[in-house]
N, C-alpha and C positions, 0 to 999 in steps of 0.2 A: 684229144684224150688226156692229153697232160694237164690242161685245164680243169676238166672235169676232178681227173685224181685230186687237184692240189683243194678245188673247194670240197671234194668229202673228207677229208681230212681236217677241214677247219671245220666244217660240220660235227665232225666226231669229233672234238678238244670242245667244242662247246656243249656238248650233251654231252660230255662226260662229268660236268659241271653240277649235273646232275644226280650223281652215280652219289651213294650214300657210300662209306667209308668205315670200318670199324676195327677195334685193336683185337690184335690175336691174343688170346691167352696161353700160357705154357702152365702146365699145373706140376710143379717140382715136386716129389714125393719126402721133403724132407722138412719131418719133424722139428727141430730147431729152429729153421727159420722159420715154421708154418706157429710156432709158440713165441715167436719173438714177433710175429706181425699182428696176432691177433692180442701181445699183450699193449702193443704199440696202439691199437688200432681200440681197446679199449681205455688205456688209459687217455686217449686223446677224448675221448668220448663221455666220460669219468667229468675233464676238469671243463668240457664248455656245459654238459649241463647242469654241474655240481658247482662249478665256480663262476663262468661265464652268466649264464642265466641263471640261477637259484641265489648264489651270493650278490653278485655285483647285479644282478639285473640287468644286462645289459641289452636285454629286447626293449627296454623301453629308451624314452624320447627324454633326457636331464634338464632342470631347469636351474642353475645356484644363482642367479642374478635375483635374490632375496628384493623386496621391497619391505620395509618395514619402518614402522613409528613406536616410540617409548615414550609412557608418561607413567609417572613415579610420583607418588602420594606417600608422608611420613606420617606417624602417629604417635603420642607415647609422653608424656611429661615428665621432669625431673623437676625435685629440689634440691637446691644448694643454701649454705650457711657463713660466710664468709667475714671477716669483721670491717673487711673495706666495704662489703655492699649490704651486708646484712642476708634476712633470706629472702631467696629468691626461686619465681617457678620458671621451670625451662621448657615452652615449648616450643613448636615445629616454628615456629617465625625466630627462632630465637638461635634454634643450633643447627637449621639447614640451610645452606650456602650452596650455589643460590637455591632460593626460595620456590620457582616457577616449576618445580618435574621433570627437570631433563635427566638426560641419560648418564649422564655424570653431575655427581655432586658431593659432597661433602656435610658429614655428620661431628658436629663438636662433641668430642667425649671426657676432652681435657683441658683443664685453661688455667694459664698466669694473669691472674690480675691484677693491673696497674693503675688506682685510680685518681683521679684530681692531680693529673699534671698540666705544667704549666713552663711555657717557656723561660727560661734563665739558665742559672749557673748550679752546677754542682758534680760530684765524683763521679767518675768512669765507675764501671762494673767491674770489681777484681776477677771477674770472669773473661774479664776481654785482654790478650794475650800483652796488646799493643798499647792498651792503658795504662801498665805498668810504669812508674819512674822513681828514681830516688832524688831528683834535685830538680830546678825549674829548669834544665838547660834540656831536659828530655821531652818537657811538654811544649815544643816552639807551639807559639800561636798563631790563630786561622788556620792548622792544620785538620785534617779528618783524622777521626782513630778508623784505623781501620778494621770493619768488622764489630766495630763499637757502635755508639749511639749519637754521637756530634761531633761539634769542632775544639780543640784545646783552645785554652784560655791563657799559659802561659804558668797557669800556677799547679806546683803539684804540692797535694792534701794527702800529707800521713798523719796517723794517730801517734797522739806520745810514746815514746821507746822503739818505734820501730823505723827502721832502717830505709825503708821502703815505702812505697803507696802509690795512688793512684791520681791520673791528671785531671785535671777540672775541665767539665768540658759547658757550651752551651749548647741547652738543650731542651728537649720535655723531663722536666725533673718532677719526682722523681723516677731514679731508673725501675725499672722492672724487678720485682724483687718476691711475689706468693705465691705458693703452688696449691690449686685448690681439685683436687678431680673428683667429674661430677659420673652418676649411676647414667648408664643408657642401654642397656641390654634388654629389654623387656620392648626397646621402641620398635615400630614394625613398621614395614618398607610395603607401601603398594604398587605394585609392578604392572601395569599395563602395557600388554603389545599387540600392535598391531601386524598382520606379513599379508604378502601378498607376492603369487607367482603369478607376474602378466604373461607367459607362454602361457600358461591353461585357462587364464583368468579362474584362479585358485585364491580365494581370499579368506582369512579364519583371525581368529583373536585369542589369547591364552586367557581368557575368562568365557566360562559356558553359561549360555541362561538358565535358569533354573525357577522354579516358580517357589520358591523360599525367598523372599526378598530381603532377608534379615542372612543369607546366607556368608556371605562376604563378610559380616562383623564378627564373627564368631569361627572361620573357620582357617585354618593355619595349613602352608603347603606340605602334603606328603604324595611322592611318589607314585604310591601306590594305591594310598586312597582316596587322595584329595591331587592330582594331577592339573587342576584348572580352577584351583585355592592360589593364585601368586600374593598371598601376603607370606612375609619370612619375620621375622624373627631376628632383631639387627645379632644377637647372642647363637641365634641357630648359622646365621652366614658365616660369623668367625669360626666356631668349631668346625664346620664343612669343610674349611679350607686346612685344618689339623693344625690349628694355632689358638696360643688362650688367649681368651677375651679381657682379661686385665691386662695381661703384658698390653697387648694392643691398644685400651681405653687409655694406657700412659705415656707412650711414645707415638701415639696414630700409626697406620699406616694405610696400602692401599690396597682395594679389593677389587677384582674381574670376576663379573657374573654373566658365562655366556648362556645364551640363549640359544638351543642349537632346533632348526625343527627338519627332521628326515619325512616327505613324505612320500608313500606310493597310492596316487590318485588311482591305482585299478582296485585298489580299495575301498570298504566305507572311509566316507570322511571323518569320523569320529574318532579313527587311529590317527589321525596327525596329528599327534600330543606335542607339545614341547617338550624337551629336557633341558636342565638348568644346572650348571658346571660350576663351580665356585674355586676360585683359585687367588692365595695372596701374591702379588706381584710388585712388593716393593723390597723383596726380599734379596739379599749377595752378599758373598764376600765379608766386606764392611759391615760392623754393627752401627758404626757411626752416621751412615748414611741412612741408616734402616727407618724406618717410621714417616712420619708425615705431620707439618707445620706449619702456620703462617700468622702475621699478627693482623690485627684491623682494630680500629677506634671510632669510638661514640664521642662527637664534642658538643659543647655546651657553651653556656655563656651566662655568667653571673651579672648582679644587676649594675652592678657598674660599666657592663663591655665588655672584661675580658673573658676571653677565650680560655679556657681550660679542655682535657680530655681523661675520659678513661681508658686505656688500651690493653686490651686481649691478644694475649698469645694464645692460641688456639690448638690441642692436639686433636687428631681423631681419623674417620676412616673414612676416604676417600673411596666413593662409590662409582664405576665405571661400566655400564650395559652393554654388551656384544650383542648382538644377533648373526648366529648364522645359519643357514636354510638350502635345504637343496628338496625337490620335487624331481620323482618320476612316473610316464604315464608311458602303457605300451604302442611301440610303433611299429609297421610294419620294417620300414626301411632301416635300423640298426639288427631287426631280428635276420633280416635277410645278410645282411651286410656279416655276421656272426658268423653263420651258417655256415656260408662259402670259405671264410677262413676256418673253418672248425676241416671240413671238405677238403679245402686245403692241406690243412696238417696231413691230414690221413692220407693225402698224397704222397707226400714226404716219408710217413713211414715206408710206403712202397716203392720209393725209391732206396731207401734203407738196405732193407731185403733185397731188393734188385743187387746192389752192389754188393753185399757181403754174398750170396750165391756164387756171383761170378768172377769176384777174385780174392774171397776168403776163402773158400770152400775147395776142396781135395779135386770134385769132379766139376770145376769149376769151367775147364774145359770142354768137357763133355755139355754142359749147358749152354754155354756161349756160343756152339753150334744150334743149336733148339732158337737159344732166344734171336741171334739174327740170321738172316735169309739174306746172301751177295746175288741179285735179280741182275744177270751179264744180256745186254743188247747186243744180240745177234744182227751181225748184217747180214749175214745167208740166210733168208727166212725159209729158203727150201727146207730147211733142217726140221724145221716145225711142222708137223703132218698137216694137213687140209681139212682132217675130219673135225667137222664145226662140232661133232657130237662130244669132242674130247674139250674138258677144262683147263680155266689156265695155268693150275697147277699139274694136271697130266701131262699138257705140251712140254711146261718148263721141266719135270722130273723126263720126261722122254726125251729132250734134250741135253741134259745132265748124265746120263746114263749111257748117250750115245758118244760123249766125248766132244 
């Protein structure tokens, strides 16, 4: 017999395994909390489908690992007049550095010209701090000046009357010495790009075809109406960035042109525009830092052998390509993944209210009876009537009442 008891017993603990389960509700009759859950309970509601999903998008699948290629075409001529070179026409071989369309490059806008030098002797630059001397004991020789242009020679060269002057150095003579600045605002930058999102195998180009094949010569980028126009305007990129185009043609400086593209693939693909940021970034602090410079030389060779050069200081605006990119397409599994935390919250509001009910609230005790039920295991199960036809909440209240 005792056998028998102990397997139905393990018989019932496993089909009770099967017994479905479910939470009791208590419905508090109070105002307050019943306006502070359903405000909880909307504003959670509010920000996952007003910001969650409408703003951020967050039912879709993100892709920012951008692929993308830049090639960049100048256009645009200038003359110059000078009495070291005479006149001269300036184009794209001539003031873009380097020359091949990369994503960075550099536009000559401004230049010292220094032509037919040639190695030997002669004065330091009264501009160079270190060149200064007033007797030959300041100029040791085989030294560098520093920040100068060569080496001292031992001799220093002043003008009659004056107290002072400068050290002899050897070197490419003579030094650097005209300012000549050339027009380049009208020259236009052709910006080709390539992107591509390998998650969706998503691939597009910031130029659209068009059956105008003369379109591209004649049309300038706007915005609004000309979106997939990348020709600029070297005079339109500086103003974009709220800086003038002369200061900048005199001292150079340097210019970020990002390239940003947002797309959402459960769109037409025709909305994946690019937009294009323009910002100066050689900007701080320091005015003496500010701008952009460097020299380079053309040499030559007369008919005797020697070697001569022209050298160019060069100012102008350093041109640098960004690309950045993010794509999204919808997925099931971030929309679900959202959900349940949105679900969540609104958990959390109900425990909210839970807890202010039952020890904020006046009749806080009076509730805290309702919300929990103490179930006492009785070893005397005599006490519990027999009749199957009673529940188990009749038995338990019949025994509670009995004492």
């Amino acid at each position: 017999m005792a056998s028998n008891s102990c397997k139905s017993k393990i018989l019932s603990n496993v089909l009770s395994c099967l017994n479905y389960k479910t939470g009791k509700f208590i419905i508090a009759e109070s105002k307050r909390v019943g306006t502070l859950y359903r405000v909880i309970q909307l504003s959670i509601i509010g920000y996952l489908v007003g910001y969650v999903f409408l703003s951020k998008k967050s039912y879709q699948a993100k892709e920012e690992s951008i692929q993308s290629a830049v090639i960049t075409k100048l256009k645009g001529v200038a003359v110059t007049n000078t009495a070291e070179s005479g006149r001269m026409v300036w184009e794209p071989v001539d003031y873009v550095i380097p020359p091949q369309g990369d994503a960075v490059f550099f536009i000559v806008t401004n230049f010292i010209e220094t032509p037919n030098q040639k190695l030997g002797n002669c004065a330091e630059s009264p501009d160079v701090p270190d060149g200064h001397c007033k007797g030959d004991k300041d100029c040791a020789k085989g030294e560098s000046v520093k920040t100068g242009h060569g080496f001292r020679t031992g001799r220093c060269l002043r003008d009659n009357g004056k107290s002072s002057g400068t050290c002899e150095i050897y070197s490419w003579c003579p030094i650097e010495s005209c300012h000549q600045p050339q027009e380049a605002e009208n020259f236009t930058i052709f910006i080709k790009n390539f992107i591509r999102f390998p998650k969706f195998s998503f691939s597009k180009a910031n130029v659209q075809d068009t059956a105008d094949k003369y379109h591209l010569k004649k049309c300038h980028y706007d915005e609004l109406l000309e979106p997939y126009c990348p020709i600029f305007r070297l005079g339109d990129i500086v103003y974009r960035t709220g800086h003038s185009f002369q200061d900048m043609v005199l001292r150079g400086g340097s210019i970020g042109i990002l390239i940003k593209w947002k797309c959402d693939l459960d769109r037409d693909h025709s909305e994946c525009k690019p937009r294009y940021n323009f910002t100066r970034i050689d900007i701080n602090a320091s005015r003496e830092s500010t701008g952009f410079n460097f020299r380079h030389a053309r040499y030559y060779k007369n008919e005797s052998g020697e070697v001569y050069r022209t050298q160019f200081k060069v100012y102008g605006i350093r041109i640098n390509i960004m690309v950045h990119g993010k794509a999204g397409k919808f997925c099931i599994i971030p929309t679900v993944i959202n959900i349940g935390s949105g679900l969540a919250c609104i958990g959390g509001g109900t425990w909210l209210c839970d807890w202010i009910l039952l020890y904020l609230m006046k009749k806080r005790e009076f509730y805290k009876d309702w919300k929990f039920e103490n179930v006492k295991k009785y070893e005397d199960t005599k006490q519990i009537p027999e009749d199957s036809s009673l529940t188990y909440h009749q038995r338990f209240n019949h025994d509670r009442a009995a004492g």
